[in-house]
C-alpha positions in Angstrom: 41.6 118.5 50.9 42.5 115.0 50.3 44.3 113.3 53.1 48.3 112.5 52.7 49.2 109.4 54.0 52.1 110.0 56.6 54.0 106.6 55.8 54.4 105.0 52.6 52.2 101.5 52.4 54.8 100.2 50.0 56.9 97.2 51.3 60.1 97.9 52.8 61.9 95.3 50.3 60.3 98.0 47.5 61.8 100.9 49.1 65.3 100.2 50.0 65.1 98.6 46.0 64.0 102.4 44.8 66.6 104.4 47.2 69.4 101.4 45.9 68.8 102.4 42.3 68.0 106.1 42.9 71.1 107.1 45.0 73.4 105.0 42.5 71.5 106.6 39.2 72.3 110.1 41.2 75.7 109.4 42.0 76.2 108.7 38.7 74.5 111.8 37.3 76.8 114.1 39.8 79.8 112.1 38.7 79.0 112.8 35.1 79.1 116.5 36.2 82.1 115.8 38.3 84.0 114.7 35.0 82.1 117.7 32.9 83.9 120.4 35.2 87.3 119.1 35.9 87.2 117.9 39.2 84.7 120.4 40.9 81.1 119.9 42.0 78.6 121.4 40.5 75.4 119.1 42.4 75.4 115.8 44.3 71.7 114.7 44.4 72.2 111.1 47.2 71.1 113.0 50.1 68.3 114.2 48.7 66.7 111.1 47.3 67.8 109.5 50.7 65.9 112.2 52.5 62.7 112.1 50.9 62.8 108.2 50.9 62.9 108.7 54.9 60.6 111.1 54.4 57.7 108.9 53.2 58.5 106.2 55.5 58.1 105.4 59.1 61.4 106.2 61.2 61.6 101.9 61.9 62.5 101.8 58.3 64.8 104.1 58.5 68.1 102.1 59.6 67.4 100.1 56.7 66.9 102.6 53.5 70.2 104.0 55.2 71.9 100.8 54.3 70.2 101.1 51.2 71.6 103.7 50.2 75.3 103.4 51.5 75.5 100.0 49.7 74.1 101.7 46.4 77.0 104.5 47.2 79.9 102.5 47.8 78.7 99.9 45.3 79.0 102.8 42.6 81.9 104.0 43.7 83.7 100.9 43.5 81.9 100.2 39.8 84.2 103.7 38.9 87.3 101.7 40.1 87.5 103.6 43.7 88.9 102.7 46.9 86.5 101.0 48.6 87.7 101.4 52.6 88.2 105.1 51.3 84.8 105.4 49.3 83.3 104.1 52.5 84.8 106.8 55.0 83.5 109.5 52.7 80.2 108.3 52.1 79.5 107.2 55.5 80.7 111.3 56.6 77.9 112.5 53.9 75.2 110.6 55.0 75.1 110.3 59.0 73.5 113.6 59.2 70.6 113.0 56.5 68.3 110.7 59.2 68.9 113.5 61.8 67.9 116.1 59.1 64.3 113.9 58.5 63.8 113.6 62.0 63.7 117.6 62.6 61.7 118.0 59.5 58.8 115.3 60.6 58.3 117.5 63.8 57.2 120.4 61.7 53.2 120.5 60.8 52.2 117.2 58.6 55.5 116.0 58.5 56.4 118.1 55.0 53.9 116.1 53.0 53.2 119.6 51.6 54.5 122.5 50.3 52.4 125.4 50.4 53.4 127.6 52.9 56.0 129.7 54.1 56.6 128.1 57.4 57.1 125.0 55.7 59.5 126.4 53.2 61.4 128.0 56.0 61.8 124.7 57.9 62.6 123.2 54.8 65.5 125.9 53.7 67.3 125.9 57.4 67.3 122.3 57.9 67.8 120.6 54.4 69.6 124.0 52.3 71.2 125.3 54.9 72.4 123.6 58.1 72.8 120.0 56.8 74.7 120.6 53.6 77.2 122.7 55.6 77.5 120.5 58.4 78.1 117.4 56.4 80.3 119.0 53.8 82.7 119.7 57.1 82.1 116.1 58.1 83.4 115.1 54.3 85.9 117.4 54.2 86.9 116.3 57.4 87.1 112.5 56.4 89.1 113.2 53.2 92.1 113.9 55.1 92.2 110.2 55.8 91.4 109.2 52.0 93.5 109.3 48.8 90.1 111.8 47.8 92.0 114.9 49.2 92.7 117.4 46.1 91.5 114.5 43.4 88.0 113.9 43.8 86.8 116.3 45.9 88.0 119.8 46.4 87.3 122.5 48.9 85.1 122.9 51.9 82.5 125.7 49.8 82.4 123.3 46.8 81.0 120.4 48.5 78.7 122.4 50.6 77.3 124.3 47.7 76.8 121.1 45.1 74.9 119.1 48.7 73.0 122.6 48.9 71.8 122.4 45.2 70.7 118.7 45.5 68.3 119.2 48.0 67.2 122.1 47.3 66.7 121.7 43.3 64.9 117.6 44.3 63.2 117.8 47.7 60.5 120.2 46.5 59.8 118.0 43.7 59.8 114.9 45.6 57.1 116.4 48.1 54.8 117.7 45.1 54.7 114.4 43.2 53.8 113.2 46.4 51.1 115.6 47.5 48.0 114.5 45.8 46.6 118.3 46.2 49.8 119.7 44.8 49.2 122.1 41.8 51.4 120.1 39.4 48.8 117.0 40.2 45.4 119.4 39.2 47.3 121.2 36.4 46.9 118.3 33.5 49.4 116.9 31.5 52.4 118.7 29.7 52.0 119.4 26.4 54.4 119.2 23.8 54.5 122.3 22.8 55.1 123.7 26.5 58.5 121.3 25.5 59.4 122.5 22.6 58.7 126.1 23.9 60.8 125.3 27.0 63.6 124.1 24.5 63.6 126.8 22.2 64.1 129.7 25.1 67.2 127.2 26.8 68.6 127.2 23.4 68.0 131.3 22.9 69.3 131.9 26.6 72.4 129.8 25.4 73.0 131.8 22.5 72.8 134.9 24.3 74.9 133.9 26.5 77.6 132.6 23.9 77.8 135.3 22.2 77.0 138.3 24.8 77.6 136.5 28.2 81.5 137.9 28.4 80.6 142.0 27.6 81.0 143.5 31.2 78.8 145.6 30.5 75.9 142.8 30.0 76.6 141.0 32.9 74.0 141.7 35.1 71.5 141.7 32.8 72.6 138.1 31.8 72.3 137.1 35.0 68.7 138.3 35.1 67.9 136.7 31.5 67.0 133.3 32.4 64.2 134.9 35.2 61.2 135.2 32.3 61.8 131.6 31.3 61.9 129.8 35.0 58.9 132.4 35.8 56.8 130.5 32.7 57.7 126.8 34.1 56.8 128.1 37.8 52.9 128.9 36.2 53.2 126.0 33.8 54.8 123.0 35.8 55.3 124.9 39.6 58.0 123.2 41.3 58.8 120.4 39.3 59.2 122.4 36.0 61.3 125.2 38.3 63.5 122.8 39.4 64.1 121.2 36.3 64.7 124.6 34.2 66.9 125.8 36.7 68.8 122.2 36.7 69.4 122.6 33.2 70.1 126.3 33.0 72.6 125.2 35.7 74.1 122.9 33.7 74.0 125.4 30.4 75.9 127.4 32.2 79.0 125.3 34.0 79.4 124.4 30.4 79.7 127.4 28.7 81.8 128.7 31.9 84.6 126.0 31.9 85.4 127.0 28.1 85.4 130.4 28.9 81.8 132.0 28.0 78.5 133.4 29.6 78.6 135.4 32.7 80.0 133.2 35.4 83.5 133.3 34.2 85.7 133.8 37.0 89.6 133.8 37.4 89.4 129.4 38.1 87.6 126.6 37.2 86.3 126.3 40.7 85.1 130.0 40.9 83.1 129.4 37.8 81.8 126.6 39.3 80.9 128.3 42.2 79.3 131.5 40.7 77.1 129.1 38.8 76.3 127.6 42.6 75.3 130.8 44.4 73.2 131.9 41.0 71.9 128.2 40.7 71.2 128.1 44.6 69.6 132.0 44.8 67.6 131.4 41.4 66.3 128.0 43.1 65.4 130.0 46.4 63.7 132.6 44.6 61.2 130.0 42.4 60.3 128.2 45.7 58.7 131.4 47.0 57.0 132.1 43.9 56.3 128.9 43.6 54.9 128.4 47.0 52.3 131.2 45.8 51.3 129.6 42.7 50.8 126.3 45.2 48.6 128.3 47.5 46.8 130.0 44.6 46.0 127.0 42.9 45.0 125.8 46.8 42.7 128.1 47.7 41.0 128.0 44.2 40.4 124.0 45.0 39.4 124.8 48.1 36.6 127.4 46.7 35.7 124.8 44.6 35.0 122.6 47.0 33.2 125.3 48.7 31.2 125.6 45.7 30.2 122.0 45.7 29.5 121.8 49.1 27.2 124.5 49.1 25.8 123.2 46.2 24.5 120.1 47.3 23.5 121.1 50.4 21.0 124.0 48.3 20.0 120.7 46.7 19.1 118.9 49.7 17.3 122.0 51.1 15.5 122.4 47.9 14.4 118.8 47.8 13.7 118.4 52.0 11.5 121.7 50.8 9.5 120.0 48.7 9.1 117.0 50.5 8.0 119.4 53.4 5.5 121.1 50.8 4.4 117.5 50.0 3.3 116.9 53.8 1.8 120.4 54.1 0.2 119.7 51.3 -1.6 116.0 52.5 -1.9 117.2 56.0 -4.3 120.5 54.3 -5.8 118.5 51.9 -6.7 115.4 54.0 -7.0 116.6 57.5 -7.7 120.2 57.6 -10.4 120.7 54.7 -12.1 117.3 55.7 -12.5 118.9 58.6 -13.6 122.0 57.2 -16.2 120.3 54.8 -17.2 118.0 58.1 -18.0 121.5 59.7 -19.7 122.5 57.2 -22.0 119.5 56.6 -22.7 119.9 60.7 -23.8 123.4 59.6 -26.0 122.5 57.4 -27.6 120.1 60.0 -27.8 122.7 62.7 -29.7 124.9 60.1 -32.6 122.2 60.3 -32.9 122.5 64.0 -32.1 126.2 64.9 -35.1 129.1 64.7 -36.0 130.0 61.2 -34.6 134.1 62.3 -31.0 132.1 62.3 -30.6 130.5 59.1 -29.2 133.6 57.9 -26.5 133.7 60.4 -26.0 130.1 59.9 -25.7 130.0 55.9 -23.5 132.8 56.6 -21.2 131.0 58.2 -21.1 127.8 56.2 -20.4 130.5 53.0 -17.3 131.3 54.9 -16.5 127.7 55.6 -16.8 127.0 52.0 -14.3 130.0 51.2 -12.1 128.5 53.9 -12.7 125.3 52.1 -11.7 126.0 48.9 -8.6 128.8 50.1 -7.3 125.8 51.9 -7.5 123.7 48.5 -5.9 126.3 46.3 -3.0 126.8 49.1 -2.6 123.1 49.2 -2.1 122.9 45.4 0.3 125.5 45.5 1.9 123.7 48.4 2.2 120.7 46.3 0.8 120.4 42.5 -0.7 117.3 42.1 -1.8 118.0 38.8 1.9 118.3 38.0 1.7 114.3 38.4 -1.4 113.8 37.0 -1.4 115.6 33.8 1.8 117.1 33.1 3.4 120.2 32.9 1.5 122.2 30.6 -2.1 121.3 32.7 -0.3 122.6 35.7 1.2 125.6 34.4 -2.5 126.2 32.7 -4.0 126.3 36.4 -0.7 127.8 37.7 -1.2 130.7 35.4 -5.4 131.4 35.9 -5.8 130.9 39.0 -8.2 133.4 40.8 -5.9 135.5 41.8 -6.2 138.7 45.2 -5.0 141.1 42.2 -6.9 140.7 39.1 -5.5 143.6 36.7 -2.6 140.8 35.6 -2.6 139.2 32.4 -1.0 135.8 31.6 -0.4 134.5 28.5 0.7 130.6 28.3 2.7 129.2 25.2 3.5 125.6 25.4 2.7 122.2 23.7 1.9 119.2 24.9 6.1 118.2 24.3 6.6 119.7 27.9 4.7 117.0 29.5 7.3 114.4 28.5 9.8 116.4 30.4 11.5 114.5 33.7 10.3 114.8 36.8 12.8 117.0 38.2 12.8 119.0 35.2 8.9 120.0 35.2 8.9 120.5 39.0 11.7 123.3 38.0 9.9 125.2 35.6 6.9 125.1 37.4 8.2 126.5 40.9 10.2 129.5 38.6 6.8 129.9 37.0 5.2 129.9 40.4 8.1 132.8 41.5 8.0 134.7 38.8 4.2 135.2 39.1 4.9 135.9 42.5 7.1 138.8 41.8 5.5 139.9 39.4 2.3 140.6 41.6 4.0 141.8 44.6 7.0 143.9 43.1 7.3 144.4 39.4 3.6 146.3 39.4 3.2 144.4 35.9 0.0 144.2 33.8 0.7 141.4 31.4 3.2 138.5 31.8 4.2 135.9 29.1 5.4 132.2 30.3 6.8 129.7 27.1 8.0 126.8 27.7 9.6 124.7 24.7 11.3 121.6 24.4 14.5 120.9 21.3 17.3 118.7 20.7 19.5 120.4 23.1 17.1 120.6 26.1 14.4 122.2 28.0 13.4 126.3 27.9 11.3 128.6 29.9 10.8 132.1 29.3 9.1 134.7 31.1 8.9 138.3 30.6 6.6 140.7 32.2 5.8 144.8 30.8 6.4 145.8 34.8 8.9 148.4 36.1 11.8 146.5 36.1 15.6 147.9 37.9 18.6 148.2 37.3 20.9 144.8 37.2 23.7 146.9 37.6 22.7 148.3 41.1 20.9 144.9 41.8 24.7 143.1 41.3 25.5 145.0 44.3 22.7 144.5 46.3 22.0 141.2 48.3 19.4 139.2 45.8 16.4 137.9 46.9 16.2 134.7 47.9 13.4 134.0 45.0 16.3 134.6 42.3 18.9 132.4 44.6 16.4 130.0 44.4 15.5 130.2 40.7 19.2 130.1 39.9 20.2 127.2 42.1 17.3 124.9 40.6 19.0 125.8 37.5 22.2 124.8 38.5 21.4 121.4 40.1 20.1 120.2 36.8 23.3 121.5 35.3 21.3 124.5 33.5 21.5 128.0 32.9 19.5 130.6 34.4 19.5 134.4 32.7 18.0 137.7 34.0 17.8 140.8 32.0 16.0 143.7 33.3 16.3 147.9 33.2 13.9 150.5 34.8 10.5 150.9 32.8 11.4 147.5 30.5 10.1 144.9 32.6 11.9 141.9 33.7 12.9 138.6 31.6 14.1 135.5 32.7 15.4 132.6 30.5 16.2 129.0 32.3 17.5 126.5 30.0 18.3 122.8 31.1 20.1 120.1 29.3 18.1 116.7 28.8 20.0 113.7 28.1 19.7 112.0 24.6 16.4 109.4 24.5 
């Protein structure tokens, strides 16, 4: 998991810049809102951009993205022609909780840098949805009574609560996601246009369905339920960010049809509507942050697999090639210490012969026979430790030797089909197929109680080939799936896979076994 940065590395100038423009572009998107539904909120979105600017920052910044965004505020507000002591008052009430609000949220686990859990989603829901929308919508309400604001631009004590409620809860998830550089909507690849024009289309359907069937009684709760199928889809698609912005809109679809009297949210007032839309707008918003929060961990624990995967990956690769480097030694150490030895003892035999009684040299030619068989099992061991020939000349040679080789049981059959294309194969590539071979062979000897084998080995425009099949007795794949393979096939297959290969087994009882590697070779 990559590591989030718990303080943003941007210059301060840069930040209170971004939370002076965003407060003021969100004040002026909730005032548009304001004007759309006669004087009641419907969302205020300041705190929130306030909150996850204090967020991202260290708490020395603090005081001064604060006065960031209280200038942007008031500076807005005055731009509409507002009292400014009075703008002031009421903006100072909404935002002297928000700081307090960040402070609690830091002291949960990685600050909220993440989303994808339900602890954090908890913490997030009490402290930001629940407790400081309602405790600043009583300061504001509270500091209206000493503005000209009281009954004009803002209304009752639920209203405010429910619009702050909205704007945290439909921004701050989106804020942390962006942020997270593990988050879902980061892994999940661009947004295509026709997820858009899909996304468009069912708005525009919902809307219809709602203009023209919203107002039946009889419908009501199953318009309520109809825009679930279409936030479900931007949960999968988009996770938080496209939740939050579906339900935005859908929020805003239907205020509008509700102030000119259709869709389902049409209540005895203007405000009602407005806040029917709140509590659906609020619940529906709820609701996609726990499925979302799913999707999140899904899409976590399928990185983290991966990452699994590729851990465990290269570290087969460095076993594989700390193997052969260990084979290598064995190899030397049999080759140049041990059968010197042996061929030194038997040399010393042949001496002793010279000076022993006549009635010995039996004994002693005896024993230099065995040396020699020692000698040369020592050799044969050492090759297979580490083939040289491999090196020397090329694949085919050494599968040639691989394949007759004297072997303990001699009733086995092997039939080599390769050209000489094979020896132009890499390194790495050549020391694959002839350690599968080598396998194979193996298995075939000790298990498969096989009579005749076939190895090919092939070379084409897309790559490398080896094939072998035996006539043995064979098993069952199905069973084998179950059963714990052996760690020759683990080994066959992850050779495979380091070179970015393939690596095939097909097998049933009484048809023998055949294995198919092929590995890709980059153009000449």
């Amino acid at each position: 998991m990559a590591d989030i940065p718990a303080y943003s590395t941007r210059s301060l100038t840069v930040w209170c810049g971004g939370v002076f423009a965003g407060v003021s572009l969100a004040q002026v998107l909730s005032a548009a809102l304001w004007n759309h539904q006669y004087g009641t909120h419907i969302v205020w979105f300041p705190g929130a951009v306030l909150l996850g600017a204090l967020l991202a920052n260290a708490w020395r910044r603090w005081a001064a993205l604060s006065l960031s965004a209280m200038v942007g505020l008031v500076a807005t507000g005055a731009a509409f022609g507002l009292p400014l002591g009075d703008t002031t008052l009421v903006i100072a009430a909404a935002l002297l909780l928000v700081p307090v609000a960040a402070w609690l949220l830091r002291h949960i686990p990685d600050g909220l840098t993440r989303l994808d859990d339900f602890y954090r989603l908890a913490a997030l829901v009490l402290v930001a949805v629940a407790a400081l929308p309602t405790c600043s919508a009583a300061l504001v309400e509270h500091a209206s009574r000493y503005t000209s604001f009281r009954g004009t631009v803002l209304s009752d004590f639920s209203n405010i609560a429910m619009a702050h409620s909205l704007g945290y809860v439909l921004y701050l998830p989106v804020w942390i996601s962006l942020r997270n550089p593990d988050a879902a909507v980061r892994h999940s690849g661009p947004i295509s246009v026709f997820f858009i024009v899909f996304m468009a289309l069912c708005l525009a359907l919902l809307g219809a369905i709602w203009f023209t069937l919203g107002g039946r009684p009889g419908l009501v709760p199953v318009m309520c339920l109809a825009p679930a199928p279409v936030v479900i889809f931007a949960i999968v698609r988009a996770q938080m960010t496209g939740s939050s912005i579906t339900i935005f809109i859908i929020a805003l679809l239907a205020a509008h049809l509700s102030v000119h009297g259709y869709g389902p949210y049409i209540a005895d007032t203007a405000p009602n509507s407005t806040l029917a839309v709140q509590l659906w707008s609020l619940l529906a918003a709820l609701c996609a942050l726990i499925l979302s929060v799913v999707v999140e961990q899904r899409y976590s624990s399928r990185r983290a697999l991966g990452r699994a995967h590729a851990d465990l990956r290269e570290l087969a690769g460095r076993l594989i090639a700390t193997q052969e480097q260990e084979r290598a030694r064995l190899a030397r150490d049999l080759h140049d210490d041990i059968n010197q030895r042996l061929a030194a003892s038997s040399i010393g035999l042949s001496a002793l012969r010279r000076q022993v009684d006549p009635a010995l040299h039996g004994e002693v030619n005896h024993l230099r026979e065995l040396l020699v068989s020692l000698s040369e099992d020592v050799r044969q061991l050492s090759r297979q430790l580490h083939p040289s020939v491999l090196e020397h000349a090329g694949l085919r040679d050494a599968l040639e030797a691989l394949c007759h080789a004297p072997r303990r049981v001699n009733t086995l059959e092997i039939v080599l089909i390769a050209d000489r294309g094979v020896d132009r194969l890499p390194n790495d590539v050549a020391l694959c197929f002839y350690r599968v071979t080598q396998e194979a062979i193996a298995n075939a000897l000790r298990h498969a109680s096989a009579t005749r084998l076939t190895v090919k080995a092939s070379v084409d425009v897309e790559g490398a080939s080896l094939w072998i099949f035996d006539n043995g007795r064979g098993f069952d794949t199905e069973e084998g799936a179950h059963a714990r393979p052996g760690l020759g096939l683990i080994s066959m297959n992850e050779r495979a896979k380091l070179l970015g290969g393939r690596f095939e087994l097909r097998s049933a009882p009484g048809k023998g076994v055949d294995l198919w590697m092929h590995i890709p070779l980059d153009p000449p």
